[in-house]
C-alpha positions in Angstrom: -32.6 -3.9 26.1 -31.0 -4.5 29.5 -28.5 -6.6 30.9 -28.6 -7.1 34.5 -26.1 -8.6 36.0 -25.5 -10.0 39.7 -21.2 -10.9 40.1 -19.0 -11.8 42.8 -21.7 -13.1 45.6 -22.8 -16.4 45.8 -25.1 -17.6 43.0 -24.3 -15.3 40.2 -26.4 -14.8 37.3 -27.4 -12.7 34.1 -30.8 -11.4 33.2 -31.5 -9.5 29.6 -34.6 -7.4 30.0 -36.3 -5.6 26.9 -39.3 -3.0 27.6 -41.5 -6.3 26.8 -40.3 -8.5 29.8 -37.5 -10.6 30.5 -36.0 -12.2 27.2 -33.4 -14.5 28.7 -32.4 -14.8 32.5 -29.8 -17.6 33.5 -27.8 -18.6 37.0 -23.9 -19.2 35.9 -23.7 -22.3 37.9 -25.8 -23.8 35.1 -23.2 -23.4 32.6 -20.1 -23.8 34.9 -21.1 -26.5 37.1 -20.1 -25.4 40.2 -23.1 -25.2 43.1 -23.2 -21.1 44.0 -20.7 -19.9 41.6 -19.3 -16.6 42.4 -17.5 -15.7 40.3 -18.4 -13.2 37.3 -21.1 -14.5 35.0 -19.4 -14.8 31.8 -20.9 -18.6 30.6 -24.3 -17.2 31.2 -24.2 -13.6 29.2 -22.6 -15.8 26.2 
């Protein structure tokens, strides 16, 4: 497994890759509600 992570740009977000495909891939503004969050993305890899 893999976790890919994009942090500090706009529209941050966290991917989990396994050798099958990707398992779980999410943009943090879902979670935080803030449009282009840029922050690390902590809600998302929860």
């Amino acid at each position: 497994m893999i976790l890919g992570l994009s942090a500090f740009y706009h529209d941050s977000a966290a991917a989990l890759v396994s050798a099958d495909g990707i398992v779980f891939a999410a943009a943090e503004e879902r979670f935080s509600r803030r449009k282009h969050d840029d922050g690390f993305p902590g809600l998302a890899v929860r």
